[in-house]
ROMI-201089 format. One line per 2 residues: their letters; for each residue y negated, z negated, x negated of N, C-alpha, C. Coordinates in steps of 0.02 Angstrom, whole numbers, plus 50000, padded with zeros to 5 digits. Last residue first. Example, Ala and Ser with C-alpha at 12.3 -4.5 7.8 and 13.67 -1.06 7.14 Angstrom:
SA> 50112:49646:49358:50053:49643:49316:49998:49606:49355  50284:49610:49340:50225:49610:49385:50165:49610:49340
//
This chain:
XX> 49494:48765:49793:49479:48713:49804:49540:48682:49751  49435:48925:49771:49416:48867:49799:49427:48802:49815
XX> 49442:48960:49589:49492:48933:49663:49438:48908:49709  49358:49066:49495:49373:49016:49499:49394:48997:49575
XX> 49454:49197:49397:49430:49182:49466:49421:49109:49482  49496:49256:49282:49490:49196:49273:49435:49196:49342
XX> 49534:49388:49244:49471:49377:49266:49434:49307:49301  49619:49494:49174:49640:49411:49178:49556:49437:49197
XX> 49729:49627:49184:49639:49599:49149:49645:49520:49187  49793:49724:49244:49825:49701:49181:49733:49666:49147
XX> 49762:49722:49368:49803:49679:49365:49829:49661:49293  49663:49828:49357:49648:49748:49365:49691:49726:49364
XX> 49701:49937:49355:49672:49905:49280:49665:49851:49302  49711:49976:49488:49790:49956:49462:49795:49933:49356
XX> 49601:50014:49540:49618:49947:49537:49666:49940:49513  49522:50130:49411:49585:50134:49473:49598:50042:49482
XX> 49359:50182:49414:49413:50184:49390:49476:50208:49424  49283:50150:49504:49260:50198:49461:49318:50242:49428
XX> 49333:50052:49610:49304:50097:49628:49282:50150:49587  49382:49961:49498:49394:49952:49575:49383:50019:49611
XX> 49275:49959:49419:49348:49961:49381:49390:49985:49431  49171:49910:49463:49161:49965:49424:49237:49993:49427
XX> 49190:49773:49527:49170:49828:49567:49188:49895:49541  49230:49713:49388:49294:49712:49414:49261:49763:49480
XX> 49097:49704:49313:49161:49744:49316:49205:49785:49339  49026:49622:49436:49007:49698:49417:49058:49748:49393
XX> 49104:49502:49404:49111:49546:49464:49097:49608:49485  49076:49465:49275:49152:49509:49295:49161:49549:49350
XX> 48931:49479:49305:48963:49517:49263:49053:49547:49266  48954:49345:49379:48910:49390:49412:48940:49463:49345
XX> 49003:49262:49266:49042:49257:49329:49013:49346:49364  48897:49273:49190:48964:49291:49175:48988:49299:49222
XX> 48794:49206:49245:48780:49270:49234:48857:49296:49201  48858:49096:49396:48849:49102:49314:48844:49172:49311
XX> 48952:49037:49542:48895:49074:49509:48890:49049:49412  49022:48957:49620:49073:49012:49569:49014:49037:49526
XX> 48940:48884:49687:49014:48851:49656:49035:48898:49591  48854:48958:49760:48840:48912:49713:48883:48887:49656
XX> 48986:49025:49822:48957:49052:49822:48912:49028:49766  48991:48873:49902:49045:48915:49867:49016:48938:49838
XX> 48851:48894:49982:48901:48825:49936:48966:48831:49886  48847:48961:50074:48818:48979:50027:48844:48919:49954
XX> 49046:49012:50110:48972:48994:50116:48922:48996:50062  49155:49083:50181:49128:49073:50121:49069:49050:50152
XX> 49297:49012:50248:49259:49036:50266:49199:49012:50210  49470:49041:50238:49409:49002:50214:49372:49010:50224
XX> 49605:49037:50375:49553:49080:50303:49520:49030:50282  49668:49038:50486:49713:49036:50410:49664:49055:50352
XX> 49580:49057:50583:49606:49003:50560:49640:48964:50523  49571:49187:50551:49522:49162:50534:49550:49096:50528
XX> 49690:49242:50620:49673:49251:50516:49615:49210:50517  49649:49224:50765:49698:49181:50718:49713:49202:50649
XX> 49575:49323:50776:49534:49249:50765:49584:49196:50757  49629:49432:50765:49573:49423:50704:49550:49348:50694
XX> 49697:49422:50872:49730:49429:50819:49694:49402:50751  49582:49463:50971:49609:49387:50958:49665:49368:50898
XX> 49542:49574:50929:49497:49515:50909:49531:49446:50899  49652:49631:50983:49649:49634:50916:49603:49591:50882
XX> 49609:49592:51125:49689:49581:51091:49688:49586:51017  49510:49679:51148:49503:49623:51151:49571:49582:51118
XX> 49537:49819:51120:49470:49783:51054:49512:49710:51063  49622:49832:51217:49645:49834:51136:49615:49798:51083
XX> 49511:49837:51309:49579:49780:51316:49621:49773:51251  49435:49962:51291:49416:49875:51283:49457:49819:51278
XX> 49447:50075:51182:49488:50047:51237:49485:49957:51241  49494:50195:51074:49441:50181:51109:49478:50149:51165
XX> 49591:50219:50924:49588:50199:50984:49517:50148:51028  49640:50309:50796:49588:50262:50820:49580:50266:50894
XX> 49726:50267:50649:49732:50297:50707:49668:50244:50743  49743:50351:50479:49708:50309:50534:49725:50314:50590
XX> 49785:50395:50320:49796:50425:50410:49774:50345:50432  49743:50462:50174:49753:50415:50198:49758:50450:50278
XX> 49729:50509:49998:49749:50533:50074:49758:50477:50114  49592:50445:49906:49660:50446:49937:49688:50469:49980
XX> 49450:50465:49908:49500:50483:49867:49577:50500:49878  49362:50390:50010:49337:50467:49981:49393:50506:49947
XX> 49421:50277:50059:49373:50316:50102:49356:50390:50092  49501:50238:49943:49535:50233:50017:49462:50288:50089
XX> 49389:50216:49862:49467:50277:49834:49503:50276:49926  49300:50130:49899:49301:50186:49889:49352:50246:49887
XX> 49361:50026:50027:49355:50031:49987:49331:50108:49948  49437:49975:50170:49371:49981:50140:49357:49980:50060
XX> 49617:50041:50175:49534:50008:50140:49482:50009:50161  49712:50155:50264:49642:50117:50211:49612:50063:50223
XX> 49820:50153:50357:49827:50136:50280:49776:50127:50238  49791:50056:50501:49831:50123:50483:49820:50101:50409
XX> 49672:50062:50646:49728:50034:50638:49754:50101:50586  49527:50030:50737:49559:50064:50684:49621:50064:50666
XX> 49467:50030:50896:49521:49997:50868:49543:50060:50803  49304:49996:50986:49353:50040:50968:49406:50024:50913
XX> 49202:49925:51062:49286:49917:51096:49325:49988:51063  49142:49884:50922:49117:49879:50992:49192:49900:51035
XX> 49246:49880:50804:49179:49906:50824:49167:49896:50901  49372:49824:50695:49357:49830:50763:49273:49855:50784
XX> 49508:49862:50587:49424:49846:50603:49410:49890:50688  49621:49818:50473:49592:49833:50542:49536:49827:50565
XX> 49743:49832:50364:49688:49877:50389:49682:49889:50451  49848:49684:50268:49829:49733:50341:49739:49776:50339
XX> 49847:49601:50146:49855:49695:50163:49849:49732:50211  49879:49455:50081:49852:49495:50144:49839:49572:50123
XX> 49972:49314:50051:49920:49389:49993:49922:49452:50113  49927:49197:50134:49976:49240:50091:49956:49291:50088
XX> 49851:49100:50192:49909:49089:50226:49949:49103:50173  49706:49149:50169:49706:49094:50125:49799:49103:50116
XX> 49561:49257:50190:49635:49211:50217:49657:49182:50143  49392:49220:50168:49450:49242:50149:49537:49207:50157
XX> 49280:49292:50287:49326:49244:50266:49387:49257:50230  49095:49291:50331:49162:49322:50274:49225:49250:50264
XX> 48981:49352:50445:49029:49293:50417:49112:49317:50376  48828:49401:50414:48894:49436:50400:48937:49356:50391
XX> 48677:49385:50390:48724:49367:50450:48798:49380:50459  48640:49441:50275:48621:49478:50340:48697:49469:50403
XX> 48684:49362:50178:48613:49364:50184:48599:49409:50244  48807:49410:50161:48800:49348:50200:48723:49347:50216
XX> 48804:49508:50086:48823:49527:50165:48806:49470:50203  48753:49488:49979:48711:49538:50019:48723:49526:50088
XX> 48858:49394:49941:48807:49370:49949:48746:49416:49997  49001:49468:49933:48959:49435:49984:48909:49411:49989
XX> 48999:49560:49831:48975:49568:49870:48937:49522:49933  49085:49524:49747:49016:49521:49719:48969:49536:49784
XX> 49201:49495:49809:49159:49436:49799:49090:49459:49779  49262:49628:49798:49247:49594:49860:49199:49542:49877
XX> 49295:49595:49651:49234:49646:49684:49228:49641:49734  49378:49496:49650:49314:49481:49621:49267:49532:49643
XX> 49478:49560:49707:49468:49493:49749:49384:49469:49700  49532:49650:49634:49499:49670:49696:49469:49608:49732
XX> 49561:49581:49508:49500:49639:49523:49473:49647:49578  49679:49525:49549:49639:49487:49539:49563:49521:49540
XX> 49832:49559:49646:49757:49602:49579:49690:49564:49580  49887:49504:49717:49938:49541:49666:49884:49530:49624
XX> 49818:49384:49821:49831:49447:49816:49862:49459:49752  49708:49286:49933:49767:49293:49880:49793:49364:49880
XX> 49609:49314:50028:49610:49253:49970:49658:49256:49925  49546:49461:50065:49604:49431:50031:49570:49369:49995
XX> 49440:49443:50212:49456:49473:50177:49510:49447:50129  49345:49485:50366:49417:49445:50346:49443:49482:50272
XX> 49208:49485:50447:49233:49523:50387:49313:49481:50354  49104:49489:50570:49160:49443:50548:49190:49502:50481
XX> 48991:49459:50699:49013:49521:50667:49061:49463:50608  48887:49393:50766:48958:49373:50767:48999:49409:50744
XX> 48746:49405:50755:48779:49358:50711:48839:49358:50704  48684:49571:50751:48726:49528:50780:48778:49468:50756
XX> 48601:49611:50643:48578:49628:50749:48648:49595:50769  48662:49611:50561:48609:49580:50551:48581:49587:50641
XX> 48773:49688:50549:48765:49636:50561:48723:49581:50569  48721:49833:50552:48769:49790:50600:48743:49749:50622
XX> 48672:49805:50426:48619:49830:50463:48639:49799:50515  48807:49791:50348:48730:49758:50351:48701:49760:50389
XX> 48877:49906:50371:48900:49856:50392:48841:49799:50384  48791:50014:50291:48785:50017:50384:48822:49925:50416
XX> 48792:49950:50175:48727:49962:50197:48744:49951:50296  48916:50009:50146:48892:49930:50141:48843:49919:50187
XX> 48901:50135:50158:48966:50079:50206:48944:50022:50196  48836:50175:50042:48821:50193:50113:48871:50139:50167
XX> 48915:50088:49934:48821:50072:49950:48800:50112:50012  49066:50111:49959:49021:50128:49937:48947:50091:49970
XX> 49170:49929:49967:49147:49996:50003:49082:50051:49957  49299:49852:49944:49238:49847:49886:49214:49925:49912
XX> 49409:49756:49989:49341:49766:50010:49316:49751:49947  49570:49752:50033:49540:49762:49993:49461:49797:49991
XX> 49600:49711:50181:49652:49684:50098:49605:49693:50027  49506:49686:50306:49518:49732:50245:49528:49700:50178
XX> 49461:49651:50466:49509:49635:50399:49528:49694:50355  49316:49651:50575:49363:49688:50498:49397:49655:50463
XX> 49237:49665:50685:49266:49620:50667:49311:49668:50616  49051:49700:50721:49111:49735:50696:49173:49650:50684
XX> 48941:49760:50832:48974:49707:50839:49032:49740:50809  48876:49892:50899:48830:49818:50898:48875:49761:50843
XX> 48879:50066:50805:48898:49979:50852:48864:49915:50845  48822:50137:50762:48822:50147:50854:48842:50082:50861
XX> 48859:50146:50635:48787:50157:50658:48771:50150:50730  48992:50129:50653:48966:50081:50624:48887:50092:50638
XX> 49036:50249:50684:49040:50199:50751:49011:50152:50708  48991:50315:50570:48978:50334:50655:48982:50294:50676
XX> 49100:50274:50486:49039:50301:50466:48985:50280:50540  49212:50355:50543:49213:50264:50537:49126:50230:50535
XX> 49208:50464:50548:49203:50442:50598:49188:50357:50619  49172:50493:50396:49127:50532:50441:49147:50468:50503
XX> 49314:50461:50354:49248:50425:50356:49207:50425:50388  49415:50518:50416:49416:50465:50426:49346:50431:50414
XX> 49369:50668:50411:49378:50644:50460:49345:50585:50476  49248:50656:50211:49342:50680:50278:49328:50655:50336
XX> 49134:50736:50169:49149:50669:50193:49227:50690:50225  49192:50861:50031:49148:50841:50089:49158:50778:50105
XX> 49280:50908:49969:49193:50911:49976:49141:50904:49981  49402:50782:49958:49383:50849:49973:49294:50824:49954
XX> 49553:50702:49977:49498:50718:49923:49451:50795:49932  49549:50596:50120:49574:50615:50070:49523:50674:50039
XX> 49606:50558:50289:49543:50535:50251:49587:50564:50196  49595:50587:50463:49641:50589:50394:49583:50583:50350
XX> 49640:50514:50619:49600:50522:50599:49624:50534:50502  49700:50546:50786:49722:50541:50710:49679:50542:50671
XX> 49657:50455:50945:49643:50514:50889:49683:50472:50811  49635:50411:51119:49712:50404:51045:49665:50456:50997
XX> 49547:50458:51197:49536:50391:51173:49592:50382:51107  49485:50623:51135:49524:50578:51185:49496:50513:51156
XX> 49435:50753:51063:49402:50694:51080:49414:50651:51139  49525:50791:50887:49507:50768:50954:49466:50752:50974
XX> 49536:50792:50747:49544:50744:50769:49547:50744:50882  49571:50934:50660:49535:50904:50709:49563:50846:50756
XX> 49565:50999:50505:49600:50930:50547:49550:50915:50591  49537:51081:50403:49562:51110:50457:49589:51056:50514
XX> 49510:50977:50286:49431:51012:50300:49476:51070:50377  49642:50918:50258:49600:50902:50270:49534:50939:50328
XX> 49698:51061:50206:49735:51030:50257:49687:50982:50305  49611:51095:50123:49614:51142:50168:49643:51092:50219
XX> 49656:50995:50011:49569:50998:50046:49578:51053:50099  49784:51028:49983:49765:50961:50030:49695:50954:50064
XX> 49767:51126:49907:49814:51142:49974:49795:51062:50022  49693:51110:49799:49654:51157:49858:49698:51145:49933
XX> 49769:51035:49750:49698:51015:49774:49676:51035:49827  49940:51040:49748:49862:51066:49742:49811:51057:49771
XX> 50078:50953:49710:50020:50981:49731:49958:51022:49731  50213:51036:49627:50165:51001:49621:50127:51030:49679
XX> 50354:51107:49700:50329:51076:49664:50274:51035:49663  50366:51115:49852:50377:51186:49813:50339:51165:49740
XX> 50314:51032:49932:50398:51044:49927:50405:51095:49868  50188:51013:49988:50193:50976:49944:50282:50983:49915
XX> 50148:51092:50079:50085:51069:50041:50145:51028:49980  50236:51082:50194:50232:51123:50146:50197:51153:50098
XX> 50224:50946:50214:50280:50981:50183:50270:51030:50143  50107:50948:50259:50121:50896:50201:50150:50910:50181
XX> 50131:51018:50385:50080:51023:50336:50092:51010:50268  50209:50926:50442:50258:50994:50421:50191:51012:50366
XX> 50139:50821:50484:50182:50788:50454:50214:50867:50398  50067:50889:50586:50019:50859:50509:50069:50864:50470
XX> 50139:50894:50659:50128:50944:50658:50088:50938:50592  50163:50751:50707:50219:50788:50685:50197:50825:50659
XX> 50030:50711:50742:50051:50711:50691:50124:50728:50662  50049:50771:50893:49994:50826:50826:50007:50788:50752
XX> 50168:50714:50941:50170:50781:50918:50115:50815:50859  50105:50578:50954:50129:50590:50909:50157:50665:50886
XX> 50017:50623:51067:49973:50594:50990:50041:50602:50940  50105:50622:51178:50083:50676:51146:50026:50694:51095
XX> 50204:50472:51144:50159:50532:51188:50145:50597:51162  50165:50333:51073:50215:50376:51087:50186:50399:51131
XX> 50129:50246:50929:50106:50280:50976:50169:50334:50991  50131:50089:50859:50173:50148:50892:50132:50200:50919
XX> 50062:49987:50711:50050:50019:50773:50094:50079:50799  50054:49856:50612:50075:49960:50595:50047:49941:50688
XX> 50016:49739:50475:49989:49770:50539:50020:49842:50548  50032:49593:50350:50025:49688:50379:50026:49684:50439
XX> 50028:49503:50238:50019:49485:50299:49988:49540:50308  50174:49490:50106:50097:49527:50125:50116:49521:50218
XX> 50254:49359:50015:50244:49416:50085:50192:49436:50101  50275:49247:49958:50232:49307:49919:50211:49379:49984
XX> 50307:49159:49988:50246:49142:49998:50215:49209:49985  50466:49244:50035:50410:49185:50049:50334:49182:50038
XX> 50486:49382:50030:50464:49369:49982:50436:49281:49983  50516:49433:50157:50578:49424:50130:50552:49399:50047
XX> 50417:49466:50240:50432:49411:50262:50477:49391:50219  50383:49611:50222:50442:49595:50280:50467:49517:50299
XX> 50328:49657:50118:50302:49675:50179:50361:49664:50242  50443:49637:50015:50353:49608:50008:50328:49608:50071
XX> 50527:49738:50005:50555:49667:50033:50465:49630:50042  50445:49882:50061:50488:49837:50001:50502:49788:50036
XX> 50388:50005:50093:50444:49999:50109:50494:49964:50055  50234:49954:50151:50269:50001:50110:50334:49979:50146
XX> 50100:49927:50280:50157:49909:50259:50192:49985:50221  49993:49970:50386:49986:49961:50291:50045:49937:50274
XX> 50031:50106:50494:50026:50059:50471:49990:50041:50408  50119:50223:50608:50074:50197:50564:50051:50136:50551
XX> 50243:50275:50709:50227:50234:50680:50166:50235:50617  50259:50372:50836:50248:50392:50776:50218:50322:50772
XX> 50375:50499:50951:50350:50413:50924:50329:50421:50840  50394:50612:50961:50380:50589:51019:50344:50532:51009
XX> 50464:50695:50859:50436:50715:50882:50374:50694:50935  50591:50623:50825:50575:50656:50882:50519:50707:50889
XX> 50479:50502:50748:50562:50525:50783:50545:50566:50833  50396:50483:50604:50389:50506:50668:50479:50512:50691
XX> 50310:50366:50510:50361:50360:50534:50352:50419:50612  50194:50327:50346:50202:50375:50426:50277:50371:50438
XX> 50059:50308:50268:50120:50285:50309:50137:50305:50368  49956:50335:50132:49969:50348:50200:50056:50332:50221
XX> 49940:50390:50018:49938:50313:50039:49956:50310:50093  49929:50499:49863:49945:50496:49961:49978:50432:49996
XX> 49828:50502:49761:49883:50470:49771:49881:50486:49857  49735:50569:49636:49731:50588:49659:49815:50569:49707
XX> 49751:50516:49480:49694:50509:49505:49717:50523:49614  49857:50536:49409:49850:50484:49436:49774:50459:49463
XX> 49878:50695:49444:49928:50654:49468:49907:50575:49482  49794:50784:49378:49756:50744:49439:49789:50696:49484
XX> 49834:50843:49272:49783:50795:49265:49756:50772:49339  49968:50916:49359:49951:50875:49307:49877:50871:49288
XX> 49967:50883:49537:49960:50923:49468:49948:50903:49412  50039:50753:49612:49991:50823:49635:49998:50845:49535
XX> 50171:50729:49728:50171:50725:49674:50101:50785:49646  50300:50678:49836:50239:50707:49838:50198:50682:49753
XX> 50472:50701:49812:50405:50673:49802:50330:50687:49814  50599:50733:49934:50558:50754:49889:50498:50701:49882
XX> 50729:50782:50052:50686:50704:50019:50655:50734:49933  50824:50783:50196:50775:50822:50133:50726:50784:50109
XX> 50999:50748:50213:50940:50747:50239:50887:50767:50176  51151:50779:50220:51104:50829:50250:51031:50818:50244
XX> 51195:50687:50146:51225:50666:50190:51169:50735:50253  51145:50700:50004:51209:50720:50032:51243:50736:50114
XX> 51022:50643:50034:51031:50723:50028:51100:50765:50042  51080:50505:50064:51025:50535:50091:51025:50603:50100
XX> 51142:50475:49923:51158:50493:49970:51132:50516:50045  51022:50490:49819:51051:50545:49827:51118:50548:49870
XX> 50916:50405:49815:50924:50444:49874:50973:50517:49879  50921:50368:49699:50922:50317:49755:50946:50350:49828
XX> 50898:50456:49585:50976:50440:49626:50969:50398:49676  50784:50472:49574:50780:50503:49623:50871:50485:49656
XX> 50726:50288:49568:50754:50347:49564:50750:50399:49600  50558:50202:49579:50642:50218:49621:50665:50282:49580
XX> 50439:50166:49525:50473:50140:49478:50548:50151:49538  50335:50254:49597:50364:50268:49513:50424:50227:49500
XX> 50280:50255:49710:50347:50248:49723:50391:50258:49625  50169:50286:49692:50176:50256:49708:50249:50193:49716
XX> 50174:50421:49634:50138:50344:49587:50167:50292:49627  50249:50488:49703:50245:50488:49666:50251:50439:49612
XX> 50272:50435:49867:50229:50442:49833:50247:50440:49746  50403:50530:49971:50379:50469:49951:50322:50489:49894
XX> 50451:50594:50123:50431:50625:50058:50383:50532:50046  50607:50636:50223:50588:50597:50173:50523:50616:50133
XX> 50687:50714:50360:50632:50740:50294:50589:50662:50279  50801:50739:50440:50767:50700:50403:50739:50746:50353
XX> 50898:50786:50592:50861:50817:50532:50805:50782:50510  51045:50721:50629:50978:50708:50627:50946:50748:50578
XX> 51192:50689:50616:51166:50763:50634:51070:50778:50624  51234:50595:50580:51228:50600:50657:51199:50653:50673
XX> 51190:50597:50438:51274:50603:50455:51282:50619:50524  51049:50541:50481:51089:50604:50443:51144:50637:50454
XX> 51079:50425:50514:51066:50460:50546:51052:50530:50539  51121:50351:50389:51170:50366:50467:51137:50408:50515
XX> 51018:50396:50315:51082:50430:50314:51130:50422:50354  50920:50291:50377:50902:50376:50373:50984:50414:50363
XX> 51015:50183:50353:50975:50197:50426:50956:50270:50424  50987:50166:50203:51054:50174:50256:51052:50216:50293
XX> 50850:50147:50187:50883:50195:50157:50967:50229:50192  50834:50015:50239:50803:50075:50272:50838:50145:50275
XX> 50908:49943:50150:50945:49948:50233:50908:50007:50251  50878:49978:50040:50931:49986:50037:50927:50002:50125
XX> 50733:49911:50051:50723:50005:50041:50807:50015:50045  50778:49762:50076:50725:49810:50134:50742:49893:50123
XX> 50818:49772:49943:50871:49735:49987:50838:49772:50053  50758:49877:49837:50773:49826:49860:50814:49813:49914
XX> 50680:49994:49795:50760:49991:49776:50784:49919:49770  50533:50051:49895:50584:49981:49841:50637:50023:49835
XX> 50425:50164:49917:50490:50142:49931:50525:50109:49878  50267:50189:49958:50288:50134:49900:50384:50130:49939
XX> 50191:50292:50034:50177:50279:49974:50186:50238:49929  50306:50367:50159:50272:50320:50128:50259:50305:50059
XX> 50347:50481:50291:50318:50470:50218:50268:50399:50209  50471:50564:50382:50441:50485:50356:50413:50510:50301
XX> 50533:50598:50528:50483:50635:50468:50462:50575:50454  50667:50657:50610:50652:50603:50560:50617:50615:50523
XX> 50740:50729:50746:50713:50735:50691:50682:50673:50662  50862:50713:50879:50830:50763:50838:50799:50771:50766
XX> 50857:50563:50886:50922:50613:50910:50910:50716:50882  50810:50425:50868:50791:50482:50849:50894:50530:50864
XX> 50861:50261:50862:50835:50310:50916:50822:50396:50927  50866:50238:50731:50906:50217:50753:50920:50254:50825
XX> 50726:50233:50671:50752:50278:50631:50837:50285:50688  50653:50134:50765:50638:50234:50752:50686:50262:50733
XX> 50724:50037:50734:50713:50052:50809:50684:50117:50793  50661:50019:50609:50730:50043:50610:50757:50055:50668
XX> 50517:50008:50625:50565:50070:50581:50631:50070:50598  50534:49881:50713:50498:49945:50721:50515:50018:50711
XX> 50583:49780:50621:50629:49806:50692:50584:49872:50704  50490:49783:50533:50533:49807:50529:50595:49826:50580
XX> 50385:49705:50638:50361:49787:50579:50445:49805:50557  50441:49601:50701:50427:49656:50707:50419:49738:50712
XX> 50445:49514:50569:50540:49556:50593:50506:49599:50638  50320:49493:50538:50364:49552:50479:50430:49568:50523
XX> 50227:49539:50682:50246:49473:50651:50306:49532:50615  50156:49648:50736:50130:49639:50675:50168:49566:50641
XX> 50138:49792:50818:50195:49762:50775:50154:49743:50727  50086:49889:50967:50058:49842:50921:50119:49782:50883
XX> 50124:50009:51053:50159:49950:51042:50116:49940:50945  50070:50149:51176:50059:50105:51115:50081:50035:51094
XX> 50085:50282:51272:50118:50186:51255:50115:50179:51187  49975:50375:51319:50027:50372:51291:50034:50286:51284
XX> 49873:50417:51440:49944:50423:51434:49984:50413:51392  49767:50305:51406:49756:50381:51405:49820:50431:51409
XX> 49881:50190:51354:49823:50224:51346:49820:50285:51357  49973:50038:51374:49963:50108:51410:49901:50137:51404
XX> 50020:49944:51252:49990:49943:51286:50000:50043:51324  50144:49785:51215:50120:49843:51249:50076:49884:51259
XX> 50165:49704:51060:50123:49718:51121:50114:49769:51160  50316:49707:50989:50286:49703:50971:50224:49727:51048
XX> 50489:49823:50984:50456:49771:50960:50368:49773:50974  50516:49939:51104:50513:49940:51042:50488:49848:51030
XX> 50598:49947:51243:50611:49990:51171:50574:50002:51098  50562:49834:51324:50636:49848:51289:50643:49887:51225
XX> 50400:49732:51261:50430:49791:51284:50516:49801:51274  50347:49610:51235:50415:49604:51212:50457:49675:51273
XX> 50205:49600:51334:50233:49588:51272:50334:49606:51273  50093:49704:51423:50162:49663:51435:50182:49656:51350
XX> 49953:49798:51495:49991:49753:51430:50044:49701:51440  49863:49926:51523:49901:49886:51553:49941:49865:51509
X> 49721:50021:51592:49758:49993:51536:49802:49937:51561
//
């Protein structure tokens, strides 16, 4: 393995794995020099799907960038989220289409449209380079919101990891171009995904039968590992994920959980909370950043590296389509730890004193709630529910 910062051709940490070059983008001009260093480079093909495109000042320039490279002959395929993406036109993109390139919604069947969302972030060129991440495609995830800017994470991989998600990428297509989705066409897509067994793997999480990929594997290294470090925007896991991150941690004090001090949805930041007390009771140190609403998905296990669009959370583990990428590789763990241990210095770190601070059988009730609502429901009820969180300080 081998690491140099401020590579020529892309933004953001070097590294050389298992043959392919991986570039780690996580300060916002970064993440966006990133995309548009993809979209700008590509001389053949353009497969993007993301689950939130603005009709902002960020989704305008992006939006450009695909149709100059359209006009350049480039064959683009666009597909955005439905729900996600509810409040863009389809005129947004109707120079885009003009200009040759193919842009559709992903969108699943009627009664399962708002149950059933594709979260996942994906940038391929070529064929060759493939971007993943938790960043959408608004001004929010770029630094262009001040205080309000979500603190994200994407990752490059270039090699021959990004061909098998090219090859996902045509899946999706044609799972999803010929109107509405189907259940069945995404649980096949799913339950036919083999991840590999290199050190680069794709890993896909979404609504099926069964456990998906992403869990099953996440699942695994949590029962095998000594030692987890995790930032997750939004932590409210099932009672099996809880449990293994417990067990963890209880065989190793230094295990770390980074979670949102600030955020859009007030729900997710109280069901996160109901939790810590279990976790703290088995050595689990929890912190919640503090800097600016936080959204990155990363978790570390003994020297293996998650990086990509879920949660810890239920709908992100069992529900949502989601893409992961997971990388085995001690020098990555170690670089991403250290990433982890500067959010820590922007966090709070809960104690049992806090914790004392916020307690009352009400308090303990919203949090039951706001778990229920989070995970039973849809978190997107929490933002219309006031849950009167008390501040730390």
């Amino acid at each position: 393995m081998t690491v140099q910062s401020g590579r020529p051709d892309f933004p953001g940490t070097h590294f050389h794995i298992a043959g392919d070059d991986l570039h780690v983008v996580h300060l916002p001009q970064d993440r966006l020099g990133a995309i548009l260093g993809l979209i700008a480079r590509a001389k053949k093909s353009i497969q993007m799907f993301f689950y939130m495109f603005g009709d902002d000042a960020t989704g305008r320039e992006v939006r450009d960038a695909l149709v100059a490279a359209a006009n350049d002959g480039v064959h683009v395929q666009l597909i955005i989220d439905s729900f996600g993406s509810g409040n863009v036109s389809d005129r947004f993109f109707d120079a885009l289409v003009e200009a040759g390139g193919c842009y559709h919604c992903f969108s699943a069947r009627k009664g399962l449209g708002y149950i059933i969302r594709n979260h996942q972030k994906i940038l391929i060129a070529d064929r060759a380079h493939a971007l993943v991440g938790g960043f959408n495609i608004t001004d929010d995830y770029f630094g262009r919101a001040g205080d309000n800017s979500w603190e994200d994470l994407g990752i490059i991989v270039s090699g021959g990891q990004a061909q098998k998600l090219s090859d996902y990428f045509e899946d999706l297509v044609r799972a999803s171009n010929n109107g509405k989705v189907r259940y069945r066409s995404i649980r096949n897509i799913i339950h036919q995904w083999r991840p590999g067994i290199g050190q680069v793997q794709w890993l896909l999480g979404g609504p099926t039968n069964r456990i998906s990929p992403w869990a099953i594997t996440f699942k695994r290294s949590l029962e095998a590992g000594k030692r987890f470090d995790i930032v997750s925007a939004y932590f409210s896991p099932s009672q099996t994920i809880l449990r293994r991150l417990a067990k963890a941690a209880k065989h190793n004090k230094g295990s770390r959980l980074v979670v949102a001090g600030k955020t859009d949805n007030n729900a997710t930041i109280a069901a996160a909370r109901s939790l810590y007390r279990y976790l703290m009771r088995r050595k689990t140190r929890i912190f919640e950043f503090q800097s600016r609403p936080l959204h990155m998905k990363l978790m570390v296990i003994d020297d293996t590296v998650y990086i990509g669009s879920a949660n810890l959370d239920v709908r992100s583990m069992f529900i949502n389509l989601e893409i992961m990428v997971r990388i085995k590789d001690a020098g990555l763990a170690l670089h991403m730890r250290k990433l982890i241990d500067e959010l820590v210095t922007q966090s709070e770190e809960q104690t049992r004193i806090l914790l004392k601070a916020r307690d009352s059988y009400w308090s303990r009730f919203k949090a039951a709630l706001a778990y229920f609502l989070v995970n039973s429901v849809d978190y997107t009820i929490g933002r219309r529910i006031t849950f009167g969180l008390i501040r730390n300080r």
